[in-house]
TIFIDREN-557838 format. One record per atom (N, C-alpha, C): atom name; x negated, y, z negated. Coordinates in Angstrom, 2 decimals, m for minus. Last residue first. Example, Ala and Ser with C-alpha at 12.3 -4.5 7.8 and 13.67 -1.06 7.14 Angstrom:
<atoms>
+-------+---------+---------+---------+
! atome !      xx !      yy !      zz !
+-------+---------+---------+---------+
!     N !  m12.85 !   m2.25 !   m7.08 !
!    CA !  m13.67 !   m1.06 !   m7.14 !
!     C !  m12.90 !    0.03 !   m7.87 !
!     N !  m13.19 !   m5.69 !   m7.80 !
!    CA !  m12.30 !   m4.50 !   m7.80 !
!     C !  m13.20 !   m3.30 !   m7.80 !
+-------+---------+---------+---------+
</atoms>
This chain:
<atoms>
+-------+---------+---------+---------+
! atome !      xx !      yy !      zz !
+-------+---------+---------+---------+
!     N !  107.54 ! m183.75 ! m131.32 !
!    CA !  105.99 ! m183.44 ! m130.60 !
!     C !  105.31 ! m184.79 ! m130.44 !
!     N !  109.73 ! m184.08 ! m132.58 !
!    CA !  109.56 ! m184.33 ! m131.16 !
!     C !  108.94 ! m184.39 ! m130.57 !
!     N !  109.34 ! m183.77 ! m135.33 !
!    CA !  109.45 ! m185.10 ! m134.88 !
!     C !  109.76 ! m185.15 ! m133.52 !
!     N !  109.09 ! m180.83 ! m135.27 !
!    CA !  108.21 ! m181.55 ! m135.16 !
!     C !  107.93 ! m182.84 ! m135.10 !
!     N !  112.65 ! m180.13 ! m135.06 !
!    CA !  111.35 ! m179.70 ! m134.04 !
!     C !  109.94 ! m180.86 ! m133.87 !
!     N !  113.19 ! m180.23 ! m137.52 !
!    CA !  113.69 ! m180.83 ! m136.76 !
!     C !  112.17 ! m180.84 ! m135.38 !
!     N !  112.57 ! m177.44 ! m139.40 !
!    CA !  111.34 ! m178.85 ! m139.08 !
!     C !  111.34 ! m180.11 ! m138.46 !
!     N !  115.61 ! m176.66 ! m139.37 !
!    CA !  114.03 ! m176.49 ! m139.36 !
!     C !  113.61 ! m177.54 ! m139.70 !
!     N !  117.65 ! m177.64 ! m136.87 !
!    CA !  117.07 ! m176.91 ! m138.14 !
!     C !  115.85 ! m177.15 ! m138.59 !
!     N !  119.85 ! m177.30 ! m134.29 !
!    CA !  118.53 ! m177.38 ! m134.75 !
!     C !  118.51 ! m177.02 ! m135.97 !
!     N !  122.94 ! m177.26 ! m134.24 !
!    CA !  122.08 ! m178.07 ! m132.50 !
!     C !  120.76 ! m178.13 ! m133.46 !
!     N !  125.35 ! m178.42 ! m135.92 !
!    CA !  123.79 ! m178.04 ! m136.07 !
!     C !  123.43 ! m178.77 ! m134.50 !
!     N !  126.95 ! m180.35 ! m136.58 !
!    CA !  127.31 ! m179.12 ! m136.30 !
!     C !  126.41 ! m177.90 ! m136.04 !
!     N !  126.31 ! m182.39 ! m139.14 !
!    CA !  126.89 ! m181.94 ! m138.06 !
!     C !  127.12 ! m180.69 ! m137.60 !
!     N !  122.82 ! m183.54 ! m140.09 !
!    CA !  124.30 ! m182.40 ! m140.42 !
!     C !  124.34 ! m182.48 ! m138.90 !
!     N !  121.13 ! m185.04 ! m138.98 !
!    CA !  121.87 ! m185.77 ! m139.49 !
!     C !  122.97 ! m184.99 ! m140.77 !
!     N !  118.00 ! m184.65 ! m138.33 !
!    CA !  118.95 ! m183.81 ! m137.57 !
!     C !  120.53 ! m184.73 ! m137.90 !
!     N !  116.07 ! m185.67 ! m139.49 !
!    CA !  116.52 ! m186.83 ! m138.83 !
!     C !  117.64 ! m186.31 ! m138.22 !
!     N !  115.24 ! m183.73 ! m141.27 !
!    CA !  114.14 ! m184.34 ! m140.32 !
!     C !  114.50 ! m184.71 ! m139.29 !
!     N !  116.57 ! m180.49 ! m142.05 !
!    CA !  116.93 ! m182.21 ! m142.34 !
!     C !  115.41 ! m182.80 ! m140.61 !
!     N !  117.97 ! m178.08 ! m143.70 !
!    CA !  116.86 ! m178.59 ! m143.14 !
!     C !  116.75 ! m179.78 ! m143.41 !
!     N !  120.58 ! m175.38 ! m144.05 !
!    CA !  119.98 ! m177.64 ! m143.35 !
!     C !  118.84 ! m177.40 ! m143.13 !
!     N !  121.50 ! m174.41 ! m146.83 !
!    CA !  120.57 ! m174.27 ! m145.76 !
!     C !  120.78 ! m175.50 ! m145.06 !
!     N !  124.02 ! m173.72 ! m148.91 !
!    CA !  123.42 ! m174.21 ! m148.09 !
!     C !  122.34 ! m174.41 ! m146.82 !
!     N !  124.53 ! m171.77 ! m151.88 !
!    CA !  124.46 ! m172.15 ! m150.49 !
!     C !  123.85 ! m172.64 ! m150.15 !
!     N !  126.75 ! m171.68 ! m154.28 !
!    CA !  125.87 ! m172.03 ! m153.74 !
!     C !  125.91 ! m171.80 ! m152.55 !
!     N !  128.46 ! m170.68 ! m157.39 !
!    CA !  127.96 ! m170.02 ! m156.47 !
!     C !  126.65 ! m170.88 ! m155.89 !
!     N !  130.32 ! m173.16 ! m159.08 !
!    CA !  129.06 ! m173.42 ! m159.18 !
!     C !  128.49 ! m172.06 ! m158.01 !
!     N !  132.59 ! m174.14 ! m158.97 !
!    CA !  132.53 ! m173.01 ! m159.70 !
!     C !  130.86 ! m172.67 ! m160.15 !
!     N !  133.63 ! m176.67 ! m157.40 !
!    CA !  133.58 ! m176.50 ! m158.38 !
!     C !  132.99 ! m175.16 ! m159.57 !
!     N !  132.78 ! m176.07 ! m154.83 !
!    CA !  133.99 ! m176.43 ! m154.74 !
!     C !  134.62 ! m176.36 ! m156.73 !
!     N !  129.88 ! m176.17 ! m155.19 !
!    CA !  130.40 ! m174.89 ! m154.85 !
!     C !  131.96 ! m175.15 ! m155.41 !
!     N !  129.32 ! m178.62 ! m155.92 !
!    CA !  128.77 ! m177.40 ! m156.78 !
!     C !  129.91 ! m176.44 ! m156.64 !
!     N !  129.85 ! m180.00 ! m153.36 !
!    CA !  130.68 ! m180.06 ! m154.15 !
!     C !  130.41 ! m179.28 ! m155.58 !
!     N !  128.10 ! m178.31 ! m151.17 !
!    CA !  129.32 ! m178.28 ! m150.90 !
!     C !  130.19 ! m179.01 ! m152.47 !
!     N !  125.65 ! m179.55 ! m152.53 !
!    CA !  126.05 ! m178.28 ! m152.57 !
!     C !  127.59 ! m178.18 ! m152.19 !
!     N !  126.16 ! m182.56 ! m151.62 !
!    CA !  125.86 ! m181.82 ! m153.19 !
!     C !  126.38 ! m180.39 ! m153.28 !
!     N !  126.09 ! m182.30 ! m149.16 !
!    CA !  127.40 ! m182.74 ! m149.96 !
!     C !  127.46 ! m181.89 ! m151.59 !
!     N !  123.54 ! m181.13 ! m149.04 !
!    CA !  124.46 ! m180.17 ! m148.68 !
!     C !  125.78 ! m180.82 ! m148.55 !
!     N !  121.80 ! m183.31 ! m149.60 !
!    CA !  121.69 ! m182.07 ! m150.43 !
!     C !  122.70 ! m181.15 ! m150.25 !
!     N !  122.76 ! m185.64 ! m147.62 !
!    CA !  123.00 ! m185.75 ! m149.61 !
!     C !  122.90 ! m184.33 ! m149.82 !
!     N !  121.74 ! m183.91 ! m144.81 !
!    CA !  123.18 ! m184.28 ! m145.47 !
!     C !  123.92 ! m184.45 ! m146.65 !
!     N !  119.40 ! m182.34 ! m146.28 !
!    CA !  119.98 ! m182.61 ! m145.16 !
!     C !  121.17 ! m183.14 ! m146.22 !
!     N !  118.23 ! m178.58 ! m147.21 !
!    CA !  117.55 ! m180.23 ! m147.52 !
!     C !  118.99 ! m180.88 ! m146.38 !
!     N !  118.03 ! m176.40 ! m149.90 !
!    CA !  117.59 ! m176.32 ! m148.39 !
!     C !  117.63 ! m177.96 ! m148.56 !
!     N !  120.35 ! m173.98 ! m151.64 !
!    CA !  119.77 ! m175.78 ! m151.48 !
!     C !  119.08 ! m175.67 ! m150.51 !
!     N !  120.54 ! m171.44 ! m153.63 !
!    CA !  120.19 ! m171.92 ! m152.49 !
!     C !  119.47 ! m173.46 ! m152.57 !
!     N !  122.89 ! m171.18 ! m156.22 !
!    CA !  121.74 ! m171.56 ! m156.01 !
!     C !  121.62 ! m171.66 ! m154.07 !
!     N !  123.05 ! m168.66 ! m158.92 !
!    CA !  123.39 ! m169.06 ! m157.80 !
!     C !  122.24 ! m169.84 ! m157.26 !
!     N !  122.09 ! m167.01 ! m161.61 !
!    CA !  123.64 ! m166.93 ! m160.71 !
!     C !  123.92 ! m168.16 ! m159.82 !
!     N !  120.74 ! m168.55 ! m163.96 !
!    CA !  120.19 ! m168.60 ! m163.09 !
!     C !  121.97 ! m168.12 ! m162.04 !
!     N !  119.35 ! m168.68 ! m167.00 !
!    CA !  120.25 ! m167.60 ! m166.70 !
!     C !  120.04 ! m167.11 ! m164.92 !
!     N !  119.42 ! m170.87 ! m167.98 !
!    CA !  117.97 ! m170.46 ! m167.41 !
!     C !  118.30 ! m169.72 ! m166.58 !
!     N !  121.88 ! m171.75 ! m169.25 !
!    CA !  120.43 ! m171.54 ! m170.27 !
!     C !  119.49 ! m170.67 ! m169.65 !
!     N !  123.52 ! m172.09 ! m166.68 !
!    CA !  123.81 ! m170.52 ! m167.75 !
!     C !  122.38 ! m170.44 ! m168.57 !
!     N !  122.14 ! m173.98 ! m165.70 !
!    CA !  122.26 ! m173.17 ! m165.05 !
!     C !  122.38 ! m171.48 ! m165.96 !
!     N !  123.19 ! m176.00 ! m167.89 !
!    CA !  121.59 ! m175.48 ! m167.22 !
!     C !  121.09 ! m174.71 ! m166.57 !
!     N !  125.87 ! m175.55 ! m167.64 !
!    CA !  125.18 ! m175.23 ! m168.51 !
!     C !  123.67 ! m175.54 ! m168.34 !
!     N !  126.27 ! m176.66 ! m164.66 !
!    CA !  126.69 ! m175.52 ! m165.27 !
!     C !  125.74 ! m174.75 ! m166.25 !
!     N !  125.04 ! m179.20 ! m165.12 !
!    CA !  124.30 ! m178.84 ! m163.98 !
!     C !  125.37 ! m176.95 ! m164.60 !
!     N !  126.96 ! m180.35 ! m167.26 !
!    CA !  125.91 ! m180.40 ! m167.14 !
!     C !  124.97 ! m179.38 ! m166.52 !
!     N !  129.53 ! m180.09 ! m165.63 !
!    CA !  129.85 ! m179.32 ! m166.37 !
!     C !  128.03 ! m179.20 ! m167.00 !
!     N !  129.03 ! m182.29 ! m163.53 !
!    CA !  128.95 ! m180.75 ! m163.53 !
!     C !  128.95 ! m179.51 ! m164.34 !
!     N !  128.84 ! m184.44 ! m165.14 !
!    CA !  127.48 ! m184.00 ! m164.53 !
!     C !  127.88 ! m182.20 ! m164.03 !
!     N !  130.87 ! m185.65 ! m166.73 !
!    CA !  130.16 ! m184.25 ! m167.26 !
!     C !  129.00 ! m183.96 ! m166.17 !
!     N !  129.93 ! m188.90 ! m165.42 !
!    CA !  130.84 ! m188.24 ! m166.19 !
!     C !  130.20 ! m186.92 ! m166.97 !
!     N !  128.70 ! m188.63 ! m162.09 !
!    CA !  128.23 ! m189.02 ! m163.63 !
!     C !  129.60 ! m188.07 ! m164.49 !
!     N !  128.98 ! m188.25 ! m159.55 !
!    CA !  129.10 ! m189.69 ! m159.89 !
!     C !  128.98 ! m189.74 ! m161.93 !
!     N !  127.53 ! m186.06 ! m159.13 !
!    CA !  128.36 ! m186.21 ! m159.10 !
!     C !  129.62 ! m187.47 ! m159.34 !
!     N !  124.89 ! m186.75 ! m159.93 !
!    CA !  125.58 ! m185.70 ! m160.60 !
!     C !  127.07 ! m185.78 ! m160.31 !
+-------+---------+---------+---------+
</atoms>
């Protein structure tokens, strides 16, 4: 999407069709560039981490981090 000519303006108007405000992402580093560049662009998002491989910075834990330790 972000790599694609119109992908935002795209991901916009899919958004207005399925008359959706805002989005929550949950997911690791790709999903919360993504979000971080939605947002930067006029897109209302937020970010969750949940990542396996604990690979956001700035994060001591997120969910389901945990069970690759057991």
């Amino acid at each position: 999407m972000k790599k694609i000519p119109g992908g935002i303006e795209k991901v916009q108007e899919v958004l207005k069709i399925n008359k959706i405000d805002a989005l929550i992402a949950l997911g690791g580093d790709d999903t919360q560039s993504v979000t971080l560049f939605l947002s930067e662009n006029g897109v209302p998002s937020v970010g969750v981490p949940k990542t396996i491989d604990n690979d956001i910075n700035g994060n001591r834990h997120t969910q389901r981090l945990d069970l690759t330790r057991r």
